[in-house]
MARTORVO-658254 format. One record per residue (C-alpha): residue number from 0; x, y, z. Coordinates in steps of 0.5 Angstrom, whole numbers. Example, Ala and Ser with C-alpha at 12.3 -4.5 7.8 and 13.67 -1.06 7.14 Angstrom:
<sites>
SITE   num       u       v       w
SITE     0      25      -9      16
SITE     1      27      -2      14
</sites>
This chain:
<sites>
SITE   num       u       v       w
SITE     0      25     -52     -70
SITE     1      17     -52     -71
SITE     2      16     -46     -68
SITE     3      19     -41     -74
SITE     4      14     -44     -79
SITE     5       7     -42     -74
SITE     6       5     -35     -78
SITE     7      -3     -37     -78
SITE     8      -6     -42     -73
SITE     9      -9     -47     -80
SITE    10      -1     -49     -80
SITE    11      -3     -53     -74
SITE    12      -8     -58     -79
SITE    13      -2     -60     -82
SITE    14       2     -63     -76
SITE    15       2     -69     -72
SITE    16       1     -70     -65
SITE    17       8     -71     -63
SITE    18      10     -65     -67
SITE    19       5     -60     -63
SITE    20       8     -63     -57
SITE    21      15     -61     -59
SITE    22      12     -55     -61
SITE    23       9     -54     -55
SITE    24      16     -55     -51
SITE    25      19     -49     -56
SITE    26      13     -44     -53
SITE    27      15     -44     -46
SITE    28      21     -43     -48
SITE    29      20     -37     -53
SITE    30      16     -34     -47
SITE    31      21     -36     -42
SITE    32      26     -33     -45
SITE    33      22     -26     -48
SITE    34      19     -25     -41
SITE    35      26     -25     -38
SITE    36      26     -19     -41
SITE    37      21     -15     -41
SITE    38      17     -17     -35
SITE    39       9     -19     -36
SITE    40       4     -25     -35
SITE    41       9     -31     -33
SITE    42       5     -36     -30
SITE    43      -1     -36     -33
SITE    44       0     -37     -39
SITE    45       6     -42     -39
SITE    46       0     -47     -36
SITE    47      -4     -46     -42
SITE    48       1     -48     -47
SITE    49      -2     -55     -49
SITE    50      -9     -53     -48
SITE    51      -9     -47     -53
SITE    52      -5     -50     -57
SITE    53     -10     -56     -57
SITE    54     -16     -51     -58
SITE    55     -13     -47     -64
SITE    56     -11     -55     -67
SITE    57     -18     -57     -67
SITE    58     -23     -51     -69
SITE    59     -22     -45     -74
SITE    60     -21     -38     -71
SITE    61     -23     -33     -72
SITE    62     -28     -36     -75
SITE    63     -30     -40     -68
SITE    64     -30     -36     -62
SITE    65     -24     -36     -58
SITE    66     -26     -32     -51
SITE    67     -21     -32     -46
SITE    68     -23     -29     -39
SITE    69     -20     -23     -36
SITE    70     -14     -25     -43
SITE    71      -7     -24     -40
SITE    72      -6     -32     -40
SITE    73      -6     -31     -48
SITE    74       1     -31     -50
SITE    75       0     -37     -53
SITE    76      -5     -35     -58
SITE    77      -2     -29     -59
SITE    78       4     -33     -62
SITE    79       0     -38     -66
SITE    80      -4     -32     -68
SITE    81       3     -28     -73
SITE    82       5     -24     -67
SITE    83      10     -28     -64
SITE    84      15     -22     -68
SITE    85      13     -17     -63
SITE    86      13     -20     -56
SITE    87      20     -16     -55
SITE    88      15     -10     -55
SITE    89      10     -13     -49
SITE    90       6      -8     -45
SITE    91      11      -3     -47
SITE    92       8       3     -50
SITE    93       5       3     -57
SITE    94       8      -4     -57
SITE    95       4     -11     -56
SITE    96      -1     -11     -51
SITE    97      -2     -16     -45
SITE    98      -8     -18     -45
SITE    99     -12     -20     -52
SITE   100     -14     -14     -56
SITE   101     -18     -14     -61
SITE   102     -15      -8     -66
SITE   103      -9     -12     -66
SITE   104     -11     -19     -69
SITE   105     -18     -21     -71
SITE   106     -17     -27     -68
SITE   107     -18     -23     -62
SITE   108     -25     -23     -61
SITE   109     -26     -21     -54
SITE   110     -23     -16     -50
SITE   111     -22     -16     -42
SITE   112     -17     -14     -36
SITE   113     -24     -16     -30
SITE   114     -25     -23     -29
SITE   115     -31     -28     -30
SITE   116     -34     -23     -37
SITE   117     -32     -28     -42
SITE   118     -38     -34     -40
SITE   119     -43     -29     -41
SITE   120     -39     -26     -47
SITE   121     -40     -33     -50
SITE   122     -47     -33     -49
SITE   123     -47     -27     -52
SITE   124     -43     -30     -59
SITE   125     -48     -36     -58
SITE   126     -54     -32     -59
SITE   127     -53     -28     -64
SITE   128     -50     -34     -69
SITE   129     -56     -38     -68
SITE   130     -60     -32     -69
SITE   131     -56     -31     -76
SITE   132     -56     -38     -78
SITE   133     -49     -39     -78
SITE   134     -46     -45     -76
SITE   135     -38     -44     -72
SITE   136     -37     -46     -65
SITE   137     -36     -41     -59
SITE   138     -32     -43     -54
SITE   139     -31     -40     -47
SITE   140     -24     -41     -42
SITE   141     -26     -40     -35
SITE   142     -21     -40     -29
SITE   143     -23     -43     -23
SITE   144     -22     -37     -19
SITE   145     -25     -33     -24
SITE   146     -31     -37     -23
SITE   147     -32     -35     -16
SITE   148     -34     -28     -19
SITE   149     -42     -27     -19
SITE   150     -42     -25     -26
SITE   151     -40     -32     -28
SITE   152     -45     -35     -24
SITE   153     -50     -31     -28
SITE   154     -47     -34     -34
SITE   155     -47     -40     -32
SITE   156     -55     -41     -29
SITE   157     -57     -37     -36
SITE   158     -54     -42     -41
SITE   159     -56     -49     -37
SITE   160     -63     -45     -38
SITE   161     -62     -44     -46
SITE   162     -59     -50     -48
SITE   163     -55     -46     -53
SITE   164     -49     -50     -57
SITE   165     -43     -47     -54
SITE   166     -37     -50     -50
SITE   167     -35     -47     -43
SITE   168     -26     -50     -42
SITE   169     -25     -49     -33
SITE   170     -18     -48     -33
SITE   171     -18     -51     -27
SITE   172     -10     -50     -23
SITE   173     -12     -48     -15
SITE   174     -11     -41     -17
SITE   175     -13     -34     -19
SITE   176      -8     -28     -17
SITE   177      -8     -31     -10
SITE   178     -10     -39      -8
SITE   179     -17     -39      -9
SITE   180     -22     -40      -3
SITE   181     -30     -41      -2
SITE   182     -35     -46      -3
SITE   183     -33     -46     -11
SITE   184     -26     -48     -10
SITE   185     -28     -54      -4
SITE   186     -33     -56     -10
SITE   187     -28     -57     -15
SITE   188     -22     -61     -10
SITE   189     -26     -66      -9
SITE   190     -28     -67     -16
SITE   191     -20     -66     -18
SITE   192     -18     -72     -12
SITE   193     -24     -76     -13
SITE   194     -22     -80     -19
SITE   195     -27     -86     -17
SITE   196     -33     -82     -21
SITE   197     -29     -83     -28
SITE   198     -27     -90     -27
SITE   199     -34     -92     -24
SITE   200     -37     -88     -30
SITE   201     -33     -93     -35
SITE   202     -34     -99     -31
SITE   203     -41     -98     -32
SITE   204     -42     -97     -38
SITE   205     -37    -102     -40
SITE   206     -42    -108     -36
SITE   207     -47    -106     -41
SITE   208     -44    -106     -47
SITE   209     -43    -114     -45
SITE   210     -49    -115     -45
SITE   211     -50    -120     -51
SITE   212     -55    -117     -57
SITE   213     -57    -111     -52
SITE   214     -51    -108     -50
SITE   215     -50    -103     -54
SITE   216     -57    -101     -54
SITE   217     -58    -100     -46
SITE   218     -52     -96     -45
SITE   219     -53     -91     -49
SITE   220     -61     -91     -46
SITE   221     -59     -92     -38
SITE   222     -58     -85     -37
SITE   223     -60     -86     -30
SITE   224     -55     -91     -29
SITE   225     -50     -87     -30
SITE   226     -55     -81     -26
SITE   227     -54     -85     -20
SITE   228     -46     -86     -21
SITE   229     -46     -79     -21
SITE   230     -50     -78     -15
SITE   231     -45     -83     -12
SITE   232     -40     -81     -13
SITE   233     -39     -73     -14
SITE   234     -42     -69      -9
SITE   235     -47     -64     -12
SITE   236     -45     -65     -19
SITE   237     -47     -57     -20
SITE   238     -46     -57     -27
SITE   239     -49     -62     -29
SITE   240     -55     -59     -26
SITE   241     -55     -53     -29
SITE   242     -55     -57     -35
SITE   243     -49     -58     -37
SITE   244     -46     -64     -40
SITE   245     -39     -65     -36
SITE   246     -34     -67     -39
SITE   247     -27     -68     -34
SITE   248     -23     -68     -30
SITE   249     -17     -69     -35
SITE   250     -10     -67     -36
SITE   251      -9     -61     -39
SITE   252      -2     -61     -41
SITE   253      -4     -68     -45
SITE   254      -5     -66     -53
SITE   255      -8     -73     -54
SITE   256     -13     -73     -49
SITE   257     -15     -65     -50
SITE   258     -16     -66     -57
SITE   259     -19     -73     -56
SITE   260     -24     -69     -51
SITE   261     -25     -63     -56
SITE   262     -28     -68     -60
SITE   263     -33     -72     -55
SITE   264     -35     -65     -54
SITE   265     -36     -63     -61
SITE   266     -42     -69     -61
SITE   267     -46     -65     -55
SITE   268     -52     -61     -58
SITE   269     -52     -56     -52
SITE   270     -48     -53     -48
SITE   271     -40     -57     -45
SITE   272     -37     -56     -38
SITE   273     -29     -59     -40
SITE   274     -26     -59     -35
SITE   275     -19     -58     -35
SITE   276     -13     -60     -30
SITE   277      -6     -56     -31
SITE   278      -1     -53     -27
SITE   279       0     -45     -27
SITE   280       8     -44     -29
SITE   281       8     -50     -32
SITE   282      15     -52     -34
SITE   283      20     -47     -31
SITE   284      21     -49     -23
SITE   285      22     -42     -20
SITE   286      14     -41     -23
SITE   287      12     -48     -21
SITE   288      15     -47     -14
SITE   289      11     -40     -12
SITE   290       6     -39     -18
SITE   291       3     -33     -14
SITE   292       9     -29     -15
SITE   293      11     -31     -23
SITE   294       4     -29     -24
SITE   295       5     -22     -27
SITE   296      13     -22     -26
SITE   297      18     -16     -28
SITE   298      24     -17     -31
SITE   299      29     -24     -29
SITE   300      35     -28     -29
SITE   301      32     -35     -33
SITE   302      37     -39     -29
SITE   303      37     -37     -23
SITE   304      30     -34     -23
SITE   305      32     -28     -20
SITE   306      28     -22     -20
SITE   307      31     -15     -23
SITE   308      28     -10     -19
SITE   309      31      -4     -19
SITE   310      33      -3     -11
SITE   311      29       4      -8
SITE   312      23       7      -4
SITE   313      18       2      -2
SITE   314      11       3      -5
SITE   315       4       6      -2
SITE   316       2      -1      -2
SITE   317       7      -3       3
SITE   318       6       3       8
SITE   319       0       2       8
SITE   320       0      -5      10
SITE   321       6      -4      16
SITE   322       0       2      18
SITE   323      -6      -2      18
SITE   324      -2      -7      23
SITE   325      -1      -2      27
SITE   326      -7       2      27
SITE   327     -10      -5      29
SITE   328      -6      -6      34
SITE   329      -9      -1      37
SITE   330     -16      -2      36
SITE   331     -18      -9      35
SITE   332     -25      -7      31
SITE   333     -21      -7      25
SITE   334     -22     -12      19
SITE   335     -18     -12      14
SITE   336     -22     -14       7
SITE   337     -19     -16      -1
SITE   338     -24     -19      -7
SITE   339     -17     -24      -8
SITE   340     -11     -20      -8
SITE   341      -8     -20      -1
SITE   342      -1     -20      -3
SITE   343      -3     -15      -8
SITE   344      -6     -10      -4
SITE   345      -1     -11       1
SITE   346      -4     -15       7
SITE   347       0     -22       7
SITE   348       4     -19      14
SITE   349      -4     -17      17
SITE   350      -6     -24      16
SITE   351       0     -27      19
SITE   352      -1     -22      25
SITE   353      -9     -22      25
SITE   354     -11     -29      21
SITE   355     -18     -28      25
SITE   356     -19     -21      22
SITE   357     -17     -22      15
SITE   358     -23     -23      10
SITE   359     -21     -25       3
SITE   360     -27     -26      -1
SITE   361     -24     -29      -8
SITE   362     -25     -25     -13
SITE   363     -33     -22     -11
SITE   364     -31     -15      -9
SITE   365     -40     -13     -10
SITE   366     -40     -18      -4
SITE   367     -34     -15      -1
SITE   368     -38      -8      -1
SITE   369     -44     -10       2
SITE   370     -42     -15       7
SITE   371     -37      -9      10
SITE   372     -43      -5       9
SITE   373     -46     -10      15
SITE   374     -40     -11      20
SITE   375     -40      -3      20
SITE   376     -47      -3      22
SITE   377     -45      -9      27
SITE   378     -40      -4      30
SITE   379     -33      -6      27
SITE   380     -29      -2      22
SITE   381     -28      -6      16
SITE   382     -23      -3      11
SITE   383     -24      -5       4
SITE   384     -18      -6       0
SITE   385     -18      -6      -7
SITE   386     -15      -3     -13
SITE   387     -18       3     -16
SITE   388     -20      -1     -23
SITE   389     -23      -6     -19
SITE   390     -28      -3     -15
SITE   391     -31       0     -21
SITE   392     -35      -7     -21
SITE   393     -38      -7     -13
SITE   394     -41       1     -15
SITE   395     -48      -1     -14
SITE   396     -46      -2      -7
SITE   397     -43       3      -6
SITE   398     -48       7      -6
SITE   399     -54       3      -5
SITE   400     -52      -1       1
SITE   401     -46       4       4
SITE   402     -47      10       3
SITE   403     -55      10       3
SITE   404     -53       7       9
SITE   405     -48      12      12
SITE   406     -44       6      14
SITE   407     -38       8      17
SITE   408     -33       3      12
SITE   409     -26       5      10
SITE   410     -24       5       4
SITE   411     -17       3       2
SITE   412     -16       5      -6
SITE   413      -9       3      -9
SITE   414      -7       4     -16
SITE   415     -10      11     -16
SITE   416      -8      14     -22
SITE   417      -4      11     -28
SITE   418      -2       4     -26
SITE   419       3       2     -33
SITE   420       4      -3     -37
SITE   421      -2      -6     -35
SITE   422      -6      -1     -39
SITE   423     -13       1     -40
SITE   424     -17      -4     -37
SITE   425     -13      -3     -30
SITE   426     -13       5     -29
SITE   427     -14       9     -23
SITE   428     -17      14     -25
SITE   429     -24      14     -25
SITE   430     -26      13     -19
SITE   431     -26      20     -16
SITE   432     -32      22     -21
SITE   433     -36      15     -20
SITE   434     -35      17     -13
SITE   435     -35      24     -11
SITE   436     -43      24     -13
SITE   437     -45      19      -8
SITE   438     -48      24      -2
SITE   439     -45      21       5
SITE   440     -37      21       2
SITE   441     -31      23       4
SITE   442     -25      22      -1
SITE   443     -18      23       2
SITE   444     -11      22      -3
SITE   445      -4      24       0
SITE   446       2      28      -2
SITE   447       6      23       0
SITE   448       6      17       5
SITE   449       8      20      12
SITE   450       0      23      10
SITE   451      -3      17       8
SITE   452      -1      15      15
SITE   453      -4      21      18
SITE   454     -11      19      13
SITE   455     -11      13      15
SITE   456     -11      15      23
SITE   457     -16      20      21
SITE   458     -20      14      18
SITE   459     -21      10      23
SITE   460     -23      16      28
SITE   461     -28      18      24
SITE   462     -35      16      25
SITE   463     -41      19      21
SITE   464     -40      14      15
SITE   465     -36      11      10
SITE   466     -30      15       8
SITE   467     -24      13       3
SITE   468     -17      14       2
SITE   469     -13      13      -5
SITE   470      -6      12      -6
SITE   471      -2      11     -13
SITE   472       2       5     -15
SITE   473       8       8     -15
SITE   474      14       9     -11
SITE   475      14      13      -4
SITE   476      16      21      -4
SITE   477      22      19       1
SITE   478      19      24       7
SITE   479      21      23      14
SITE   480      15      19      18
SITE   481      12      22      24
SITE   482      12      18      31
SITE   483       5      20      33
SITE   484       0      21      28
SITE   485      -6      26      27
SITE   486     -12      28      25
SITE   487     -13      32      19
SITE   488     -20      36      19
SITE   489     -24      34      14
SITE   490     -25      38       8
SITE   491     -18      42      10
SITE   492     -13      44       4
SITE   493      -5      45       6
SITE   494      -2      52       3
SITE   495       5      48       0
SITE   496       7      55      -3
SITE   497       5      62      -4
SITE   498       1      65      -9
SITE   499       3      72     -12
SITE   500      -3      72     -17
SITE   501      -2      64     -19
SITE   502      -4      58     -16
SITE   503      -4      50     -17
SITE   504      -9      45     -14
SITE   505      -6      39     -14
SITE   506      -8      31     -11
SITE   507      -3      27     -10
SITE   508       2      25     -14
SITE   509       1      31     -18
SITE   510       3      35     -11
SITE   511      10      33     -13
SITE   512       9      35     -20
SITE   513       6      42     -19
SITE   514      12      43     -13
SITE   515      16      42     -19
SITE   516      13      47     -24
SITE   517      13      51     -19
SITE   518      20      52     -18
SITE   519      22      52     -26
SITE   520      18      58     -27
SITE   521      21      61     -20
SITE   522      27      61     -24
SITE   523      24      66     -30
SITE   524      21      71     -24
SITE   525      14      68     -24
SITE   526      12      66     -18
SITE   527       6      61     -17
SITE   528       3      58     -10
SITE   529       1      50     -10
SITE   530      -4      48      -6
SITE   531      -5      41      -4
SITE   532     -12      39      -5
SITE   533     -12      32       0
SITE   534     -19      32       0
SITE   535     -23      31      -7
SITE   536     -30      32      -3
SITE   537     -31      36       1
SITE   538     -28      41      -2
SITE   539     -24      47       2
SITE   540     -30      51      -1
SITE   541     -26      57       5
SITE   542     -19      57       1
SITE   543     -23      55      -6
SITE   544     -27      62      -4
SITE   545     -21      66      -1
SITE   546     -17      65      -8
SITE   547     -22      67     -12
SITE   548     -23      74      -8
SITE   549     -16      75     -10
SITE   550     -17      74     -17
SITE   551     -11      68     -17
SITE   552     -11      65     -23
SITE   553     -12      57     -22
SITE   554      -9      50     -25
SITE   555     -13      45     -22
SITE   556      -8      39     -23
SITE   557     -10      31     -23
SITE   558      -8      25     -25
SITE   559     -15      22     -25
SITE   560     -21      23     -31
SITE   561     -22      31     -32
SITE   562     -29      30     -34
SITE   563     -32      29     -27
SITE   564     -26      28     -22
SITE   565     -24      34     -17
SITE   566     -23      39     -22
SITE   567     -31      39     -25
SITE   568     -32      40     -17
SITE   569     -28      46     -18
SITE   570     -32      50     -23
SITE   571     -39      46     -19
SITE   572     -36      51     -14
SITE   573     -36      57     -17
SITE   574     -41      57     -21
SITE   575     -46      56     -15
SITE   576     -43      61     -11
SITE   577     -44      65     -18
SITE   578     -37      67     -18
SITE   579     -35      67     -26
SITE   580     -29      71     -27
SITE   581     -25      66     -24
SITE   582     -19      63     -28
SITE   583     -19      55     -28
SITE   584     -15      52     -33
SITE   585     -17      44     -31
SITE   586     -11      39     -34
SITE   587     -13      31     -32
SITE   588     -14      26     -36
SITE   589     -17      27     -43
SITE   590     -24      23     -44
SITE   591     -21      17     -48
SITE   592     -17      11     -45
SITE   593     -10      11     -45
SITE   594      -6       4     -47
SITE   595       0       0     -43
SITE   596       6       3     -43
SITE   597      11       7     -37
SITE   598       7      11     -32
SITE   599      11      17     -35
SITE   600       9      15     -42
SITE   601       2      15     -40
SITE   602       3      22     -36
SITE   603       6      25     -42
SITE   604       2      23     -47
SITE   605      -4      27     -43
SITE   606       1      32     -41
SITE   607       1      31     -34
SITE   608       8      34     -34
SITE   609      13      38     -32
SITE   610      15      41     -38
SITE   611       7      42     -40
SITE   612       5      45     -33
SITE   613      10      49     -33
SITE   614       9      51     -40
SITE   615       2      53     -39
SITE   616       4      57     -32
SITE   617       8      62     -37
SITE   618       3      63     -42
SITE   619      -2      65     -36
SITE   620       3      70     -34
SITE   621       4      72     -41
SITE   622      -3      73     -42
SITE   623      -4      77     -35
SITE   624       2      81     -36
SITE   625      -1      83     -43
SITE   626      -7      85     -41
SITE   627      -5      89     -34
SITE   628       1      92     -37
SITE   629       6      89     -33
SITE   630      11      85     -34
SITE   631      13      77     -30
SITE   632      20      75     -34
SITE   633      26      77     -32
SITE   634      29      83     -37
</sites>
């Protein structure tokens, strides 16, 4: 076993090639078997094994700058980098995180969970190691899907202009999360089944170099011979036109010829394009055979490949997709719209039952925003996708082409509020506060899943500007769904119990949460009322009004960021109306970001628990039960 003696990459230096192919072998199984496990980011990773392997065998981190883009294709990296000892722990809390992360190794030197950062990251290292007079190589690995996203072709554009030294690996498998679409993946087929270029390219440059006396000479100098070689035989040769050497397509699953390749590249004085053929899941067959759901995959039977989820109550996702087939058979103005997750955001049934209506626009949710903003305004009903986490990258045009427009689009936000082993990169929780502020806006998050339906009706019948609904990812309540959906009027808060004095305001799954406190208390003889807050903007600024009057004492319950969500739009209210004898206890989350780990181990670090809630009703009682002489605890 070679594995066992890898504590540090400089153990690579030693070994021969045929040794790290063997090494190689035995990480795809160790990540086979940990994944079976504890679930995680199968796929990607095992098709980079011989390419990170290769990386860490020809430079030196941390010394060389080893940037992966979005990062949960670094398993490899974190074996070969002395944490092969805490896999069992993955994405579990306080335990290995499944992206790269810098305060675990300093070999992790840049940090990410949104694709198409790791290019501008890579100029970024690249400039500042000029600017100090050092000497190391940066290095920037890209997938084909995240290349797509803008900010990648930004990068890319800066760099060719700058001409700095760095090397830019296109982890080339066909695939993001979702297979890959647009004028990029088109570009990048051809060159991956025109093998021609390459042999004509040699060819050329073997002809001269027969020529007697001269040859080596004018092969070295006939640049624009193989300029026209080039222009022959790849369409657009993109890269190289945005000054870049090209070096590719080659097999990424080949060590030799990686490293062979590393070495060209080595030789280049500005910036490399290596281009890179592999294949996601490699070396496991029921990965291989359906890359896209081995991508981020729970726990699993090696042999069989049989996935053990646990058998319960579908998630919002699903209602939400089964809701939307039915709305759109009904009014065939509605397009459904995804940045690359059709599956994810539960539109894959949509597609088959309206291909024509189902836009995925790869991963570029900023064109995404504006481009519904402009089939609105042609008088379609265009409904946005996308998960919470994600949408953060499209707020510029969520404001300027969509709510300055008032364009009437519908926005379907899943994975609002925690979103587990994934961690901080992927929360939901900070769109209510980026969103609620826009003028034009209204924000909608349902109790349960017979709610979300009636929201989603009322979205669609809703026409004076852009509206959003937000659902968790968890598992549905189990309610009974209504035959007939209804509207909801906008801005209505429903009253669940009655307050005797007490009263939690709760959104979405929160309501469930508060219910629960409530009856706990119930038993201690303190009565408390839960109201659910479905609309995060407007605001019930009637009942917000009528229990102030009351004097009722208020816990603004959320699982969204306390600073700037639904309960700073509480105390907004008050303090405009001038009512500032109300008690508003805010319990969301704390200003500070929450790692991976359970949704229930995220909820209970900040306190969005039972136990907790209930133990802050008891001393709101105690104190008003000390100050008013009277008693609310049984004797």
């Amino acid at each position: 076993m070679l594995l066992p003696q890898i504590k540090q990459p400089s153990d690579l230096k030693s070994m021969s090639q045929d040794d790290l192919v063997l090494l190689s072998a035995e990480i795809r199984q160790f990540l086979i078997e940990k994944l079976s496990v504890t679930g995680g980011h199968l796929a990607p990773n095992l098709g980079v094994v011989e390419l990170t392997v290769a990386l860490h065998y020809c430079y030196n981190s941390p010394a060389d700058k080893m940037i992966f883009d979005v990062g949960h294709q670094a398993y490899v990296h974190k074996v070969l980098t002395g944490r092969m000892d805490r896999f069992d722990t993955l994405r579990q809390h306080n335990g290995l995180c499944g992206f790269v992360k810098r305060n675990e190794s300093e070999h992790d030197v840049w940090e990410a969970g949104h694709s198409s950062t790791s290019l501008s990251a890579a100029m970024g290292m690249a400039l500042a190691r000029d600017l100090k007079g050092e000497d190391n190589q940066v290095i920037a690995m890209i997938g084909d899907g995240a290349l797509t996203g803008g900010m990648a072709f930004e990068a890319l554009n800066h760099i060719g202009h700058e001409q700095k030294r760095l090397m830019v690996i296109l982890n080339d498998n066909e695939m993001s999360i979702a297979p890959n679409v647009g004028a990029m993946h088109k570009y990048l087929s051809k060159i991956r089944s025109d093998r021609h270029y390459l042999k004509a390219k040699d060819d050329v440059e073997g002809m001269l170099k027969k020529i007697p006396a001269i040859g080596d000479r004018l092969a070295k100098s006939a640049s624009w011979i193989k300029d026209s070689v080039k222009y022959m035989m790849v369409p657009g040769v993109l890269f190289e036109e945005l000054g870049f050497t090209y070096l590719g397509p080659i097999d990424g699953h080949d060590i030799p010829k990686l490293i062979e390749t590393f070495k060209q590249a080595d030789n280049v004085d500005g910036p490399v394009m290596v281009h890179v053929l592999t294949t996601k899941g490699k070396g496991y067959q029921p990965a291989e055979a359906d890359s896209h759901k081995w991508h981020g995959i729970s726990p699993y039977k090696i042999e069989s490949g049989q996935v053990l989820k646990a058998v319960g109550k579908p998630m919002y996702t699903e209602v939400f997709g089964k809701t939307l087939i039915d709305l759109a058979k009904q009014d065939k103005r509605i397009v459904a719209v995804t940045p690359a997750m059709p599956t994810g955001s539960g539109l894959i049934p949509f597609s088959k039952e309206f291909p024509d209506r189902m836009i995925d626009v790869g991963i570029a949710e900023q064109h995404a925003a504006t481009m519904c903003a402009a089939l609105a305004m042609e008088g379609l009903k265009p409904v946005f996708a996308v998960y919470s986490t994600f949408m953060q990258r499209a707020y510029d045009q969520i404001v300027h082409d969509i709510c300055r427009h008032n364009a009437n689009v519908m926005f379907a936000i899943d994975r609002a509020g925690f979103v587990g082993p994934d961690g901080e990169t992927h929360q939901g929780v900070y769109d209510v506060a980026f969103m609620r502020h826009i003028p034009n806006i209204v924000l909608m998050m349902p109790k349960d899943e017979n709610e979300l339906r009636h929201m989603m009706k009322t979205a669609l019948e809703y026409n004076e500007g852009p509206i959003a609904y937000r659902y968790p990812r968890n598992n549905v309540v189990g309610v009974p769904l209504d035959d007939e959906l209804i509207l909801i009027p906008i801005g209505t808060w429903e009253q669940l119990r009655p307050s005797d004095g007490y009263a939690i305001i709760a959104s979405g799954s929160m309501v469930q949460l508060a219910e629960e406190a409530a009856e706990t208390v119930k038993r201690e003889g303190i009565t408390v009322g839960v109201i659910n807050a479905r609309f995060l903007k407007p605001l019930d600024e009637q009942m917000l009004h009528d229990l102030a009057v009351r004097g009722t004492k208020l816990i603004v319950l959320e699982e969204a960021s306390q600073a700037g969500s639904m309960g700073s739009a509480v105390l907004e209210f008050y303090a405009e109306q001038g009512l500032h004898d109300v008690h508003v206890q805010l319990m969301g989350i704390p200003d500070r970001f929450i790692e991976h780990g359970s949704i229930e181990d995220q909820r209970a670090e900040v306190g969005l628990t039972v136990e907790n809630v209930s133990s802050e009703l008891r001393s709101m009682a105690a104190q008003s039960s000390y100050g008013m002489s009277r008693t609310r605890f049984p004797s």
